[in-house]
DOROZA-658648 format. One line per field, with one value per residue (C-alpha): residue in one letter; chain; z, x, y. Coordinates in steps of 0.5 Angstrom, whole numbers, plus 2048, in hexadecimal, padded with zeros to 3 digits. Example, Ala and Ser with C-alpha at 12.3 -4.5 7.8 and 13.67 -1.06 7.14 Angstrom:
2
res <- [A | S] $
chain <- [A | A] $
zz <- [810 | 80E] $
xx <- [819 | 81B] $
yy <- [7F7 | 7FE] $
This chain:
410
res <- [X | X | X | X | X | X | X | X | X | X | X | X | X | X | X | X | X | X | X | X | X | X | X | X | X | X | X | X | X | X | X | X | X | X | X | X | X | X | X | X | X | X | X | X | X | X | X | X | X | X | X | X | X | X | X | X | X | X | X | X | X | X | X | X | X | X | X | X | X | X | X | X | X | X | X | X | X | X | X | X | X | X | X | X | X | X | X | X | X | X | X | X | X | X | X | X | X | X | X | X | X | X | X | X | X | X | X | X | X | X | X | X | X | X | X | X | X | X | X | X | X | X | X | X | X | X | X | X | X | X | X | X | X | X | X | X | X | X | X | X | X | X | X | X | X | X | X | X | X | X | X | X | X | X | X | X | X | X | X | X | X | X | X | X | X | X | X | X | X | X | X | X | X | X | X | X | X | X | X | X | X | X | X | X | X | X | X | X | X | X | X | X | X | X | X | X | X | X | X | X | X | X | X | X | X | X | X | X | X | X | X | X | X | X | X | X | X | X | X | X | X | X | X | X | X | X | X | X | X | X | X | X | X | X | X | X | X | X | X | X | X | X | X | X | X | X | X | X | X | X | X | X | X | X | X | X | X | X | X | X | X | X | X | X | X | X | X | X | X | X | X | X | X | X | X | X | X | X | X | X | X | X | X | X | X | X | X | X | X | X | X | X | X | X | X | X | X | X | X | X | X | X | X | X | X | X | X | X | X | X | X | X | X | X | X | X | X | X | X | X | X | X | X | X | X | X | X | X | X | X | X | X | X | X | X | X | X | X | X | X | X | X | X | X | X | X | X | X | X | X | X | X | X | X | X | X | X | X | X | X | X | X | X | X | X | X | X | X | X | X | X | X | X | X | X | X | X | X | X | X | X | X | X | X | X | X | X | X | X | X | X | X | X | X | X | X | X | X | X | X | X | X | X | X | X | X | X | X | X | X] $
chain <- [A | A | A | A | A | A | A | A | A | A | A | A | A | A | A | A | A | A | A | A | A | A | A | A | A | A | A | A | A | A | A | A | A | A | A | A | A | A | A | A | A | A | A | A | A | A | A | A | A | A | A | A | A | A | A | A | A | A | A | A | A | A | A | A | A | A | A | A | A | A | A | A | A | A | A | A | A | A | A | A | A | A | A | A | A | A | A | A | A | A | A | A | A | A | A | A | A | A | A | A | A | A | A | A | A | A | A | A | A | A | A | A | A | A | A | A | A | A | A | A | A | A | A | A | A | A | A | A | A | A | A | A | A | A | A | A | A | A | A | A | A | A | A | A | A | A | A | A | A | A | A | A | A | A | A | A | A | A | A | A | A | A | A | A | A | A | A | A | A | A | A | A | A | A | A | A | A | A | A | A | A | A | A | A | A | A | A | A | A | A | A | A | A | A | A | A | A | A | A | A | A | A | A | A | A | A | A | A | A | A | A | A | A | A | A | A | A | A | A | A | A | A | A | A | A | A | A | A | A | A | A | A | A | A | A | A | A | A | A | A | A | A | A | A | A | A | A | A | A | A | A | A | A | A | A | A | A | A | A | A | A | A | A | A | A | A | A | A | A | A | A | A | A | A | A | A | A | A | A | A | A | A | A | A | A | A | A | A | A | A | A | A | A | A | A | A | A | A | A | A | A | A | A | A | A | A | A | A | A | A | A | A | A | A | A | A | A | A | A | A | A | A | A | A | A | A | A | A | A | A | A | A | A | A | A | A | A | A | A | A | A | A | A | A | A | A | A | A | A | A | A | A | A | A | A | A | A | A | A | A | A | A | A | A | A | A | A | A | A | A | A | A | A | A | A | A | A | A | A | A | A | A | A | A | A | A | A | A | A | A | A | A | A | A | A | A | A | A | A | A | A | A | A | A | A | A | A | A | A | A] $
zz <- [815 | 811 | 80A | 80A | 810 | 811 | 812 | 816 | 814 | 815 | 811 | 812 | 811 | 80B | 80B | 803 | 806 | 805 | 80C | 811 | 80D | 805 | 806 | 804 | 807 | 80E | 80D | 80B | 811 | 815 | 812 | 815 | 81B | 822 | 820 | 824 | 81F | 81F | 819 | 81B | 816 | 816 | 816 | 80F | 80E | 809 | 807 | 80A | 809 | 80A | 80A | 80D | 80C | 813 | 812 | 814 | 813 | 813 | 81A | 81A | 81B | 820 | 823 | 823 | 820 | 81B | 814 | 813 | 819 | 818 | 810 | 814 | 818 | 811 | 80C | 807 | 807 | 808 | 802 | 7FD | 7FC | 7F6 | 7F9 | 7FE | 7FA | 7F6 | 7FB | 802 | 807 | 807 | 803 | 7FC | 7FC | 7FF | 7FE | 800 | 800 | 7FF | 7FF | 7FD | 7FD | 7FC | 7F7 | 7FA | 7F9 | 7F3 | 7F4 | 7F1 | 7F3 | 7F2 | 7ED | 7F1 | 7EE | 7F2 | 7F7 | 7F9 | 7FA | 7FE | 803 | 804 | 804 | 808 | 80B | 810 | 80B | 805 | 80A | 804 | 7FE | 7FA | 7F4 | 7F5 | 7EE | 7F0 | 7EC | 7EE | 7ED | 7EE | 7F2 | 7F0 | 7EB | 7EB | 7E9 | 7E9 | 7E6 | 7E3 | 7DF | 7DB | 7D5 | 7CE | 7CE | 7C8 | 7CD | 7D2 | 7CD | 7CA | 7D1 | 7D2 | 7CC | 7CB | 7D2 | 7D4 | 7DA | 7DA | 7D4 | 7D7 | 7DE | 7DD | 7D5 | 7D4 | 7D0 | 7C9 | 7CA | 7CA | 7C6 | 7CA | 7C6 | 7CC | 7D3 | 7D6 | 7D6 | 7D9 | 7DF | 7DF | 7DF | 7E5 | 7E8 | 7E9 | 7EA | 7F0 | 7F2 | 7F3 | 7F9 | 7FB | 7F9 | 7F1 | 7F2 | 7F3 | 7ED | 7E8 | 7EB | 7EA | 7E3 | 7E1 | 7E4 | 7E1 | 7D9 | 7D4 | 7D3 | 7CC | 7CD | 7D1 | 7CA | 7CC | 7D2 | 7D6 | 7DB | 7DE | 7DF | 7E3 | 7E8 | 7E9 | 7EE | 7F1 | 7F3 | 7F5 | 7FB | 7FD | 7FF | 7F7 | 7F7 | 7F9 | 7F8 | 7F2 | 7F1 | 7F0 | 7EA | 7E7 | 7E7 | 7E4 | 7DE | 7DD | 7DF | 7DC | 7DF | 7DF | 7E1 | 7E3 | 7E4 | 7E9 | 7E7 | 7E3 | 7E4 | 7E4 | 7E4 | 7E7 | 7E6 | 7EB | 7E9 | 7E7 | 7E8 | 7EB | 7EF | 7F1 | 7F2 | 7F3 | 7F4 | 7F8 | 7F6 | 7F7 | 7F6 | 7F6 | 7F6 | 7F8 | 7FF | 800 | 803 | 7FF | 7FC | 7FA | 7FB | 7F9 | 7F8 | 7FA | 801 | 804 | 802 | 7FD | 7FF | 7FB | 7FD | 7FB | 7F5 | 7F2 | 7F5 | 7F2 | 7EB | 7EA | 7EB | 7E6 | 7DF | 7DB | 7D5 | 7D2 | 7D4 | 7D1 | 7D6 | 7D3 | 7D4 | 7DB | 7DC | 7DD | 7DA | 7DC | 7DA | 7DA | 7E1 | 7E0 | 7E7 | 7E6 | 7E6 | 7E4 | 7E0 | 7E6 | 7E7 | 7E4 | 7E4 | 7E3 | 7E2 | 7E3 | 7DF | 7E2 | 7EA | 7EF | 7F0 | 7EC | 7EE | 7ED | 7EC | 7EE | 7EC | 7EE | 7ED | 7F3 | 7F4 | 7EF | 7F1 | 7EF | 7EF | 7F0 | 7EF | 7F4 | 7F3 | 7F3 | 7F8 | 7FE | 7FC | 800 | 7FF | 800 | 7FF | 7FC | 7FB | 7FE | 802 | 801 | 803 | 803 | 802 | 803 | 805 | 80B | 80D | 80B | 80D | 80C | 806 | 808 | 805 | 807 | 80A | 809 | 808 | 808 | 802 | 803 | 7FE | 7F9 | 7FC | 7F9 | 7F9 | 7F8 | 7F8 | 7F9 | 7F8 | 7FE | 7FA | 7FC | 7F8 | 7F5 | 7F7 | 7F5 | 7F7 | 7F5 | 7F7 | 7F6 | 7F5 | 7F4 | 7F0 | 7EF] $
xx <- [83B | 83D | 840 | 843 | 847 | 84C | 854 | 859 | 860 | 867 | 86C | 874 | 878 | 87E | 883 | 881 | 87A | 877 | 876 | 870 | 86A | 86E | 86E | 866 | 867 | 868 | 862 | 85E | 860 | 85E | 857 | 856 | 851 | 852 | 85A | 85F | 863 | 866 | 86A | 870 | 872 | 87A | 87A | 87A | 874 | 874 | 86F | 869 | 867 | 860 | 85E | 861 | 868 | 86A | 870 | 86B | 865 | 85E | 858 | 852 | 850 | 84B | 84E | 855 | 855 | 85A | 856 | 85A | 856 | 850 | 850 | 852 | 84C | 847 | 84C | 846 | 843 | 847 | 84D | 848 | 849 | 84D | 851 | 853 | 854 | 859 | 85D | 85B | 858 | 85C | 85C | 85F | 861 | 864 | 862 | 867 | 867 | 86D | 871 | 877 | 87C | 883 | 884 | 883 | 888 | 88A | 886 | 883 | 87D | 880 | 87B | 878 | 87D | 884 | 87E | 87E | 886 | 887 | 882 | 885 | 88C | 88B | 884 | 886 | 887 | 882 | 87C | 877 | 877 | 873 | 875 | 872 | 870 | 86E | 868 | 86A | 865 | 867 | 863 | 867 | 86D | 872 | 879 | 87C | 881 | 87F | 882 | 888 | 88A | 88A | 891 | 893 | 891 | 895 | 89B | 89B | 89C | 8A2 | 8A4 | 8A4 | 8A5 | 8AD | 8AD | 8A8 | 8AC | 8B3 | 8B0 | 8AB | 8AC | 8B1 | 8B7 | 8B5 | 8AE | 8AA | 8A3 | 89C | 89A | 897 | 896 | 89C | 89F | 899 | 89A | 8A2 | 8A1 | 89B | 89F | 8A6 | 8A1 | 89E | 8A6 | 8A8 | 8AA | 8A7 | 8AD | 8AD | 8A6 | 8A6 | 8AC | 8A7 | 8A1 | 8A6 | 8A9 | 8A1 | 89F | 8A5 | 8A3 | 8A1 | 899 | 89A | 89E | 897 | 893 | 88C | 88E | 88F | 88A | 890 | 893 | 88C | 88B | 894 | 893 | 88C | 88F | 895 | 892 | 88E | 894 | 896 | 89B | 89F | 89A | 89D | 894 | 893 | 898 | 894 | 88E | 891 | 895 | 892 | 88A | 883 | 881 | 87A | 875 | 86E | 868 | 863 | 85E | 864 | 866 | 86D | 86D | 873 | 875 | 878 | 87F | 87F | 884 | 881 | 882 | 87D | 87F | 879 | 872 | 86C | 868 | 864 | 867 | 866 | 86A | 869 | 86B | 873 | 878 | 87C | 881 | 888 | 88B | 891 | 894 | 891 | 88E | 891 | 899 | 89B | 8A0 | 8A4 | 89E | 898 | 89B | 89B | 895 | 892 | 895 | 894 | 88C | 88C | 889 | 88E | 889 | 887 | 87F | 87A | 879 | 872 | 871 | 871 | 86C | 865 | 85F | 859 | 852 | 84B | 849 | 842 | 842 | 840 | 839 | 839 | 83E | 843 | 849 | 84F | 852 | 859 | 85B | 862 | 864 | 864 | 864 | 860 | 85D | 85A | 858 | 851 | 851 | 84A | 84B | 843 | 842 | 83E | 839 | 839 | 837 | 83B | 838 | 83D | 83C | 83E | 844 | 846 | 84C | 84E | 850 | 854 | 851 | 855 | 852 | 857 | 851 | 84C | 847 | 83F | 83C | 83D | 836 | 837 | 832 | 82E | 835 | 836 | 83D | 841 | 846 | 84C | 852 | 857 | 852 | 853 | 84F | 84E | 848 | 847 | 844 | 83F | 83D | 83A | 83B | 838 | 83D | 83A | 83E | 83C | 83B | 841 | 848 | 845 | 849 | 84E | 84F | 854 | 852 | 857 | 855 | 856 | 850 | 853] $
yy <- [7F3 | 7FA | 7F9 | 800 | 803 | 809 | 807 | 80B | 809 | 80C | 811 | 810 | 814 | 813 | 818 | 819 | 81B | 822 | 825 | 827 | 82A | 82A | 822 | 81F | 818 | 81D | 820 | 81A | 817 | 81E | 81E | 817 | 819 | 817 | 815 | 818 | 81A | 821 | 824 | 826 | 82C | 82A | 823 | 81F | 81A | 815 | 80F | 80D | 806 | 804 | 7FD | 7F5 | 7F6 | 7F4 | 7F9 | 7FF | 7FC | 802 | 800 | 802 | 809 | 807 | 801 | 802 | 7FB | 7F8 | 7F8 | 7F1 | 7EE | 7F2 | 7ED | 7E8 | 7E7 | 7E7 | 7E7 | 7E3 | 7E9 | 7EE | 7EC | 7E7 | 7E0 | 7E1 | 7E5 | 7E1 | 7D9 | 7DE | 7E3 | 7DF | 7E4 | 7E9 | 7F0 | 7EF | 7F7 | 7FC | 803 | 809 | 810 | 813 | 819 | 81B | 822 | 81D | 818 | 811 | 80C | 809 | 802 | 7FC | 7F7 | 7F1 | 7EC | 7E6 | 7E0 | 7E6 | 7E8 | 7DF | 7DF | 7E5 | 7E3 | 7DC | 7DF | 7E5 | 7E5 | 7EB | 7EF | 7ED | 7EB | 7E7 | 7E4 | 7E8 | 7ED | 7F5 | 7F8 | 7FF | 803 | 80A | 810 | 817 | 81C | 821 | 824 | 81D | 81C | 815 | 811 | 80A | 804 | 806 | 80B | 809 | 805 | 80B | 811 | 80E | 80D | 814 | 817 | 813 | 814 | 81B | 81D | 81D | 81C | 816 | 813 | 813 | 810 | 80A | 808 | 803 | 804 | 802 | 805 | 7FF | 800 | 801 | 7FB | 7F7 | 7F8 | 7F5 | 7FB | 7FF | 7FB | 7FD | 803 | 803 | 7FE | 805 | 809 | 807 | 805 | 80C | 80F | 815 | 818 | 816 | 817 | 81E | 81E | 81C | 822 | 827 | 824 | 825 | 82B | 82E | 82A | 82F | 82D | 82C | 825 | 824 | 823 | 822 | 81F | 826 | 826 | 822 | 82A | 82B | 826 | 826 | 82C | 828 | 822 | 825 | 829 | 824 | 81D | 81D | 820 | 81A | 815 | 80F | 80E | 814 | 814 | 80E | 811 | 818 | 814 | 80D | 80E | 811 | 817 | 818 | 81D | 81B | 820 | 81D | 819 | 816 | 80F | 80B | 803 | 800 | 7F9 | 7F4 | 7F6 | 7FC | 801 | 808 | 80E | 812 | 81A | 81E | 81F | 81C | 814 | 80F | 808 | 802 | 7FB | 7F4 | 7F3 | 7F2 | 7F7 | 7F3 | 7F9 | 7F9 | 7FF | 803 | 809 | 810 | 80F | 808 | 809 | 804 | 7FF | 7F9 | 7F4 | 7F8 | 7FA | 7F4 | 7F1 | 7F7 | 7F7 | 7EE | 7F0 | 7F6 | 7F4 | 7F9 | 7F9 | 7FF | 801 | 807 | 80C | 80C | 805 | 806 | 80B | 808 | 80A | 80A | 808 | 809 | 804 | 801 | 800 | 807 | 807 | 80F | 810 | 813 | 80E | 80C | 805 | 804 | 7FD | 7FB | 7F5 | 7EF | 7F2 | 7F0 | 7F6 | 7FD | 803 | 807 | 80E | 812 | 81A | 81E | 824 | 828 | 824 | 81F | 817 | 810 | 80A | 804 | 7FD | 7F9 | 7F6 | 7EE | 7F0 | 7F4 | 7FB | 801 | 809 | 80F | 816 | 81A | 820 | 824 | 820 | 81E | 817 | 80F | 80B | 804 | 7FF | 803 | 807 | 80E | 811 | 818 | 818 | 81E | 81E | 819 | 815 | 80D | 807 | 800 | 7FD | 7F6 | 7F1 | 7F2 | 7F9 | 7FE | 805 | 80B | 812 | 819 | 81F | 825 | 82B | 82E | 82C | 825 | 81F | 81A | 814 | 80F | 807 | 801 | 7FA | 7F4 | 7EE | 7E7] $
C-alpha cells in the first residue's frame, strides 16, 4: 500500500472569492490532472479544503475514492498509533487553500467548552463539538482584521471624532477602563440599520484626517469596503473602528485562537484548523439580526491583544535534513505546518514524521521520492503522507519549488 498519494478536491464558490484565474485556490483545483474542473473566468471561487472533513472531503486522484475510506482501510499505518490513541481515525487538521477580493465575515471560531454548548443546543447549525484555531499563512501580499485595539486607540477615536462621540458614547462619558464598554459599543454597532450604517460611512469620509491621529489608514480602507457590501454593513464598521489592521508578506503567518476575532480582506493563504465548521458569524456577508448579535458578542473575549502576538514565527524545522524547511508550531494546536522553499535544483531530505501530514505545492515543480515511489510535483498539486515516511524533495531546474505540509504528531 502506497504511503504517499495524489488528491483531488474541490473549490467553492463564496462571493468574497477572487474570480476565474486571479483566484490560486481555482487554479490550484485546475492544476489537478485529469480533474474536470474548468475555470470559469467571471465566476468567483473561493477555498479548497483538502483532507476527511466529510463537508467537502478530497478523493484519490487515481481511484475517485474518498481519502477518509482510504485511511480507514489501513489506518495503523497510515496515521500512526500515536496519533490514533489521541485523536482517533480520523485527520487531526484541515489544510485550506483560500483566496480572497472581499472582506469575509466578521467571525469567531468558538473554543471547545462553547463549541460542547452550541452542538448540543443547535446541532444543525454547529455539526461538532470541536474548537477550530486557525494557522494562517500567507502565499501572497494579506490584509487582515484580528483581536481588538488597544482600549486607548479605541477610546480616542470616539472621543475625537464627533459624530462617534454624540452617537455611541453614553452621557456622562464613561471611561474605557474596562472592556464592558468595548462590548457596548460592538454590540450598537452591529444593531444598526443599514440606513445609520450608512450615516455613520458618510460622517467618516467626511471627518478631517487630522481627527484620525495614527489610526487614519481608516481614511484608506473606507472607500475599499464601501464599494464592496460595506457601505451598509455594521461588521464592517467593527472592523474599521474596534479591530488590528494587519498586512502580512508571503511567508508571513497569522495564529489565531479559538475565540478570536477576525476578518479577513485580501489576499491568497494556506490555512490550517482543527476540524470544525464550527464559526459564528455576523456582519459583513450573513446580515446581523438580534439573535446572532448577541451569541456573537456573549462569545467575544473583549480584551486587548498585540497584534504582533498573533503573528507566528517560524523556526529552523530539524526535520529538515538539509536545511530547507521551516516549522511554524502553534502553541498548543494539534497540528503545525512545514515549509520547504529550494532553489532550481536543489534537494531536501524530510524525516518521517510521527503522524499523517497533507502536502500542497504552492511553487513551481520537480520530484517526490518516498519508499520505491517517485512522483511529479507542479504547482497546485496536493498530497497525502502517511506515518513515519520519508522524503526527499528535488527541485526541477526551472523556478525551484515550494512546498507547504501540514501535520499533525501526538
Amino acid at each position: 500500500m502506497a504511503s504517499v498519494i495524489q488528491l483531488e478536491s474541490d473549490v467553492n464558490n463564496h462571493a468574497w472569492g477572487k474570480k476565474g484565474q486571479s483566484s490560486l485556490a481555482a487554479r490550484y483545483a485546475d492544476a489537478t490532472p485529469g480533474k474536470e474542473f474548468k475555470v470559469e473566468s467571471g465566476k468567483d471561487y473561493s477555498e479548497m479544503w483538502i483532507g476527511t472533513f466529510p463537508k467537502t472531503p478530497s478523493q484519490l486522484l487515481s481511484t475517485g475514492q474518498v481519502l477518509q475510506e482510504w485511511i480507514d482501510g489501513n489506518k495503523e499505518k497510515l496515521l500512526g498509533p500515536a496519533v490514533i490513541e489521541k485523536y482517533g481515525s480520523e485527520l487531526p487538521f484541515l489544510p485550506k487553500v483560500i483566496s480572497i477580493s472581499n472582506e469575509l465575515p466578521l467571525q469567531i471560531h468558538p473554543d471547545k467548552e462553547l463549541a460542547t454548548k452550541l452542538h448540543k443546543h443547535n446541532p444543525s447549525k454547529f455539526g461538532d463539538p470541536n474548537h477550530e484555531p486557525e494557522l494562517t499563512v500567507a502565499l501572497s501580499d494579506f490584509e487582515a482584521f484580528v483581536g481588538f485595539k488597544h482600549v486607548d486607540d479605541i477610546e480616542a477615536l470616539f472621543r475625537d471624532i464627533p459624530f462617534l462621540k454624540e452617537r455611541f458614547t453614553p452621557q456622562p462619558k464613561t471611561p474605557f477602563t474596562s472592556s464592558t464598554l468595548v462590548k457596548n459599543i460592538v454590540h450598537k454597532l452591529l444593531s444598526l440599520s443599514e440606513e445609520e450604517v450608512a450615516e455613520v460611512y458618510s460622517a467618516l469620509r467626511d471627518t478631517p484626517r487630522s481627527e484620525y491621529g495614527d489610526q487614519s489608514y481608516i481614511l484608506m480602507l473606507l472607500p475599499r469596503i464601501s464599494n464592496q457590501d460595506g457601505a451598509t454593513d455594521p461588521g464592517c464598521l467593527v472592523s474599521l473602528l474596534t479591530m488590528n489592521f494587519l498586512t502580512l508578506k508571503k511567508g508571513e503567518a497569522l495564529y489565531i485562537p479559538a475565540d478570536g476575532i477576525h476578518a479577513f480582506l485580501s489576499g491568497d493563504i494556506i490555512e490550517c484548523m482543527a476540524p470544525s465548521d464550527n464559526v459564528i458569524n455576523c456582519g459583513v456577508c450573513p446580515s446581523a439580526n438580534p439573535e446572532s448579535i448577541n451569541l456573537f458578542t456573549s462569545a467575544l473575549t473583549f480584551d486587548y491583544k498585540d497584534p504582533q502576538s498573533m503573528v507566528l514565527k517560524p523556526k529552523v524545522s530539524t526535520k529538515g535534513l538539509k536545511g530547507h524547511t521551516r516549522v511554524y508550531g502553534p502553541p498548543g494546536s494539534e497540528f503545525d505546518m512545514l515549509v520547504t522553499e529550494l532553489k532550481k535544483g536543489e534537494e531536501e531530505h524530510i524525516a518521517g514524521l510521527q503522524g499523517p501530514g497533507i502536502v500542497v505545492v504552492t511553487k513551481g515543480g520537480g520530484k517526490l521520492h518516498a519508499n520505491d515511489q517517485e512522483l511529479e510535483l507542479r504547482e497546485g498539486y496536493a498530497f497525502f503522507v502517511g506515518y513515519d515516511t520519508d522524503l526527499k524533495l528535488v527541485a526541477d531546474e526551472g523556478e525551484g519549488l515550494d512546498i507547504h505540509m501540514a501535520f499533525c504528531e501526538a
